[in-house]
N, C-alpha and C positions, 0 to 999 in steps of 0.2 A: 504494500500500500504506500500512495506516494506518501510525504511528507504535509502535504496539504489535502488530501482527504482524509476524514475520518470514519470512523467503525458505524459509523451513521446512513454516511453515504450511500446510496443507489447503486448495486450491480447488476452485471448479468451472468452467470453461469453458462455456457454454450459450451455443449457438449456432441462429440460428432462420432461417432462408431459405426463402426462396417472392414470390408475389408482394405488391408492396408495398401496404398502404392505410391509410387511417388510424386510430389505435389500436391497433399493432401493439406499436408502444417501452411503452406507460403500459401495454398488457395483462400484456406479459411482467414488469416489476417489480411490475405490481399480484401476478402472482402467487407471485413470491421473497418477493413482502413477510411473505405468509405464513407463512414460514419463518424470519422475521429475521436474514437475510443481510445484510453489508454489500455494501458495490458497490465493486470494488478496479480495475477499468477498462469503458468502452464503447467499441465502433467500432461503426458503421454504414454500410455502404454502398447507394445502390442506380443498378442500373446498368438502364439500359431495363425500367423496371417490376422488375424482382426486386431484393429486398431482402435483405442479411445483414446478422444482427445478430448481436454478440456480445457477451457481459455476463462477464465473470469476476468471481465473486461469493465471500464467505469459505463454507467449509463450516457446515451448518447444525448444531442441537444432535445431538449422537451420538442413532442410530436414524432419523433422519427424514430421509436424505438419500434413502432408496429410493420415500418416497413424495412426496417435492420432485421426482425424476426421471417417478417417476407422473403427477405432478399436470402438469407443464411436459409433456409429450408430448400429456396428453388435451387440455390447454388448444392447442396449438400445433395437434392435428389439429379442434379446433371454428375453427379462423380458415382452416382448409385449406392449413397450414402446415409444416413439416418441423424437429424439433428434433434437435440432438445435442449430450448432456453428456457433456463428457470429463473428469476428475482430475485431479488434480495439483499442485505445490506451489507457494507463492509467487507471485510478481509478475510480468510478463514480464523476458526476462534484460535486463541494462544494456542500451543502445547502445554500443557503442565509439566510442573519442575519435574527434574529425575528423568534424566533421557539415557536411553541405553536401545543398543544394537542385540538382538537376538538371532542367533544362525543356530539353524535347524540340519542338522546332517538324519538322510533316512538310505536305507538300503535294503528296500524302497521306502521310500515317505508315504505314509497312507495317507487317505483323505483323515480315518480316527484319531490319528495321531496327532494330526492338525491341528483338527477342531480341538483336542484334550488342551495341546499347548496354547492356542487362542484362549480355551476358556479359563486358561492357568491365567493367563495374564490378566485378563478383565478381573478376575477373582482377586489377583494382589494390587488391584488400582488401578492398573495399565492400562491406555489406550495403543492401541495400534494406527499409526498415522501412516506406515508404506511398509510395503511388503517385496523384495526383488530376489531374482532368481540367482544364484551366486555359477551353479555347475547345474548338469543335469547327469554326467558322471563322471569317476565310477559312483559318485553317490549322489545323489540330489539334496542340492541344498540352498536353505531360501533362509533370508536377513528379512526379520522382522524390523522396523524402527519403532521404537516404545517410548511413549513419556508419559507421565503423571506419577511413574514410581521411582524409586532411587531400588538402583544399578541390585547393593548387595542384595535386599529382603526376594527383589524380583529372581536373583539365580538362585538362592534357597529355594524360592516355590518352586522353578522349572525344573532345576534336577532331580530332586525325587521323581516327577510325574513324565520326565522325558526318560529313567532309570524302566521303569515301569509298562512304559508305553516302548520301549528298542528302538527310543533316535538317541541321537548326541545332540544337546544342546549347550552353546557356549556365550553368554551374558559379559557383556564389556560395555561398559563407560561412553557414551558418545562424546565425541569432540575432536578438537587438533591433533590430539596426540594421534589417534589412528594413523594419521598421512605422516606423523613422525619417525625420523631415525630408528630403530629397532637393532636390538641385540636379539637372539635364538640360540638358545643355549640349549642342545639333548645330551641324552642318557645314551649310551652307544650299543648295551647288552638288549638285543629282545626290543628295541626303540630303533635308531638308524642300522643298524643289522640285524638279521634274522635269527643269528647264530648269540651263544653264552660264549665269551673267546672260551674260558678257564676249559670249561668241558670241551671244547677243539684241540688244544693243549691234553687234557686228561686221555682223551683217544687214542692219542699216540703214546701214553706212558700205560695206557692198559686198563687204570682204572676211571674210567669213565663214570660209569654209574655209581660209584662212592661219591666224585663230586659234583654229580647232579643232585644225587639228593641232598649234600648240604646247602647248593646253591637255591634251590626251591626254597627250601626251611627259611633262610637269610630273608630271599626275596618278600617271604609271607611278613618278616616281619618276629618270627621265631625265634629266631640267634642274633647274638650280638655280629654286624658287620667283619670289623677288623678280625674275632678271633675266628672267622667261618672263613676270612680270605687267609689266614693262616693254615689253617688246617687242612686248606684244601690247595693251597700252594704249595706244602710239603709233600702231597702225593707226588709231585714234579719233578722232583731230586733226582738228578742222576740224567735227564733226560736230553739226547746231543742239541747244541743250539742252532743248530741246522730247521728244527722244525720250525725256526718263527717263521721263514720261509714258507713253509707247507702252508703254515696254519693261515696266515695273511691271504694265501690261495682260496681258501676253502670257505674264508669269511662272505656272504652274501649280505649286500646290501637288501633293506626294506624297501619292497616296491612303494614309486613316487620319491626315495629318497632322493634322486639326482633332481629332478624337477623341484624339489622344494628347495634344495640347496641351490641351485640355480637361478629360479626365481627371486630369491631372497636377493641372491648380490645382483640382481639385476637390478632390486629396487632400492640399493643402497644399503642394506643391512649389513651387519657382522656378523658369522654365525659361529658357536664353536662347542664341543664337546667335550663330557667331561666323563670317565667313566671308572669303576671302579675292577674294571679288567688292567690289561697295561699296554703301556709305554710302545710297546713294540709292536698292538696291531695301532693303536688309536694315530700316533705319528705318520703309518703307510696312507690310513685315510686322512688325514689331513693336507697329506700331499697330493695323493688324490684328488682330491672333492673339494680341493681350493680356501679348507676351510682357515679360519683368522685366527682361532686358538683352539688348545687340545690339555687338557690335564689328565692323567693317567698311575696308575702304580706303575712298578717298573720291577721286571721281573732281573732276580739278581744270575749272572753270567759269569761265571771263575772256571776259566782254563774249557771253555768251551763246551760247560755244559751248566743244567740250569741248579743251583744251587737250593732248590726246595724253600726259596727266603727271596722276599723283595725288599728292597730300597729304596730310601727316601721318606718324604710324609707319605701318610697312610692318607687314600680319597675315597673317604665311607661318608655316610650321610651325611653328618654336620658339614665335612670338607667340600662335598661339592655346593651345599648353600655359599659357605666360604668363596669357590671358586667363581660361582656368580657374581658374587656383587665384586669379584676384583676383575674380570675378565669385564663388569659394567666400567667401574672404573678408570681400565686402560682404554675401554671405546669411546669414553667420553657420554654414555646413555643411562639419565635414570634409569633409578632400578625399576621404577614404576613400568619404564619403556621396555623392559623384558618378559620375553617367553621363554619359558622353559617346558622341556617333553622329557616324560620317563616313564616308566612301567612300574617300579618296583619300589618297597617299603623305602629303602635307601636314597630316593628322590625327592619323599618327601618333602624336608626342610627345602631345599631347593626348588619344587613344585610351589610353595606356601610363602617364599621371599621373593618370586617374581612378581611381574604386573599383573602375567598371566601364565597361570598354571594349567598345561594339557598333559593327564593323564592317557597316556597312549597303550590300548589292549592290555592295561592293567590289573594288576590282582585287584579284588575287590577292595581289604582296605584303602588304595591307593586313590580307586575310585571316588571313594566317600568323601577324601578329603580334598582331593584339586581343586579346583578353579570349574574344569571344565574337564568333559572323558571322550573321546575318540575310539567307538568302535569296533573299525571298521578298517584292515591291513592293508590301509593305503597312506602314507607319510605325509603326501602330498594334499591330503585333505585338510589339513591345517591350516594351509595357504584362504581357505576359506573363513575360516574364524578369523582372520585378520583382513577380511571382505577386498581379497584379490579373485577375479572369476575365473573361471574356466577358459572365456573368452581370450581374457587377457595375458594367462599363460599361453596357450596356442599363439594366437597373434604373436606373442613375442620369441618362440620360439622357429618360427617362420620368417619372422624379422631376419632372427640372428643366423639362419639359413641360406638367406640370398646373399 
């Protein structure tokens, strides 16, 4: 609304729907222009070929509003098109305080699901003022804009009811920072690879299945961290240092991993990871995957074989929190401007000191406590909670093609 009209004023609503093509936007203000209407808002939508437009425009001079409604139907049925002006005053009503972004990941998104989460929000105070489609795969997912509630009480409602109903829902803060600088910080075990390194390493010293099941125990949250990476780095002893070689081999990246890491520096971001595996695969992807930092254990090496003992500080839960806010630190990015993704008990604190914490195909307690949970074995789904589309990853991976 301009600065000289008020909430008082005289509108029109003109609304044009049908199918979509081009010349549809310039025809309709080609023909308000006639009128010398201002333009007091647009939205556009079109969803599989059909198009809604809507223009709310200032009333025209007194007398000619009945032949502005004449002229805009005959114009709209020469495009074989459908108009409807409706009246009325002023600007659309405020938004209420408390605005926040909700993205909906389904695989598939029902219509129940929908409606559950729609009627989640109206129930915590919420209106829903735009609703936009982010991907449609591998998972479909659609960005609520909500205001009338503040950010936190509204992601308490949704995640239980999005836990319940099998989508992911992720509730962030609307404002500047979104298009801000961004740090991403993951978990490397079971998060950006598919693989546990430790039990890749165990494989080849035989006992395998001894440390997987302490690693599961750790990840539940059952054992203390540091003495479970003890006890299961001494099955190791003796092993030639030739296999980090293998092992680096055999490491599989999480489908989407490269795409998310890519997209990220595409749009400025730092990423880097932290893991409580070691030194000697996390370094290989770092070189790899172009990443900006890497913290790790470091498996100890004497006379060419693995000495059952690592080196260095120990990066168990508390330490990767730690390594976040110093890895923010060297980027120069509030910690508020951090993502972090992990799976496992030991992410926690680092899940819980970022801006935003995505729990990734995590154990349940991990669930419970993030920010937000993911699913659904694609890395690259993330890129959506941080409302880049689909779209826009293709286009730019196309860019960088030619």
């Amino acid at each position: 609304m301009s600065a000289s009209q008020s909430s008082d004023d005289l509108t029109l609503l003109v609304k044009i729907f049908g199918k979509d093509r081009p010349g549809i936007t310039a025809g309709l203000f080609d023909t308000l222009a006639a009128y010398s209407v201002d333009v007091v808002d647009i939205e556009q939508v079109v969803t599989r070929g059909r198009m809604v437009l809507c223009a709310l425009v200032t009333q025209p001079s007194p007398g000619l509003e009945g032949d502005l409604r004449a002229t805009v139907h005959s114009w709209a049925e020469s495009m074989r098109m459908q108009a409807e002006i409706i009246s009325g005053r002023g600007d659309n009503r405020p938004r209420g305080l408390g605005r926040s972004l909700v993205t909906v990941l389904g695989h598939p998104l029902t219509a129940e699901a929908t409606a559950q989460i729609a009627a989640r929000i109206t129930k915590a105070g919420g209106n829903i003022d735009r609703i936009f489609r982010l991907a449609k795969y591998p998972v479909t997912a659609v960005e609520f804009a909500v205001s009338g509630v503040e950010t936190e009480p509204l992601r308490t409602a949704l995640v239980t009811e999005a836990a319940a109903l099998g989508v992911d829902v992720a509730v962030v803060a609307a404002g500047l920072h979104r298009r801000a600088q961004r740090l991403v910080v993951m978990d490397v075990d079971s998060t950006l690879i598919q693989d546990e390194v430790i039990e890749l390493f165990a494989a080849h010293a035989g006992c395998e299945d001894k440390v997987a099941e302490v690693t599961a125990a750790a990840m539940r949250g059952e054992l203390d961290f540091e003495q479970s990476l003890h006890a299961r780095v001494a099955l190791l002893a003796g092993l030639d240092a030739s296999v980090v070689e293998k092992v680096r081999s055999e490491v599989r990246l999480t489908p989407g991993a490269r795409t998310l890491i890519r997209t990220l520096k595409r749009l400025g971001y730092q990423v880097g990871v932290v893991s409580g595996g070691f030194t000697q695969v996390t370094d290989d992807l770092k070189d790899r995957l172009g990443l900006d930092f890497a913290q790790a254990n470091t498996l100890e090496i004497v006379d060419g074989k693995l000495t059952g003992r690592v080196t260095g500080e120990i990066v168990d839960r508390a330490g990767k929190a730690r390594l976040l806010r110093r890895f923010a630190a060297e980027a120069g990015v509030p910690l508020a401007q951090t993502v972090a993704i992990g799976d496992g008990a030991n992410d926690l604190d680092m899940l819980n000191a970022a801006g935003l914490g995505v729990a990734f195909n995590a154990k349940p307690v991990v669930r419970e406590a993030a920010h937000t949970a993911v699913n659904v074995p694609f890395l690259d789904t993330v890129l959506y909670l941080l409302g880049v589309t689909r779209e826009e990853v293709e286009a730019a991976d196309a860019h960088e093609e030619r």
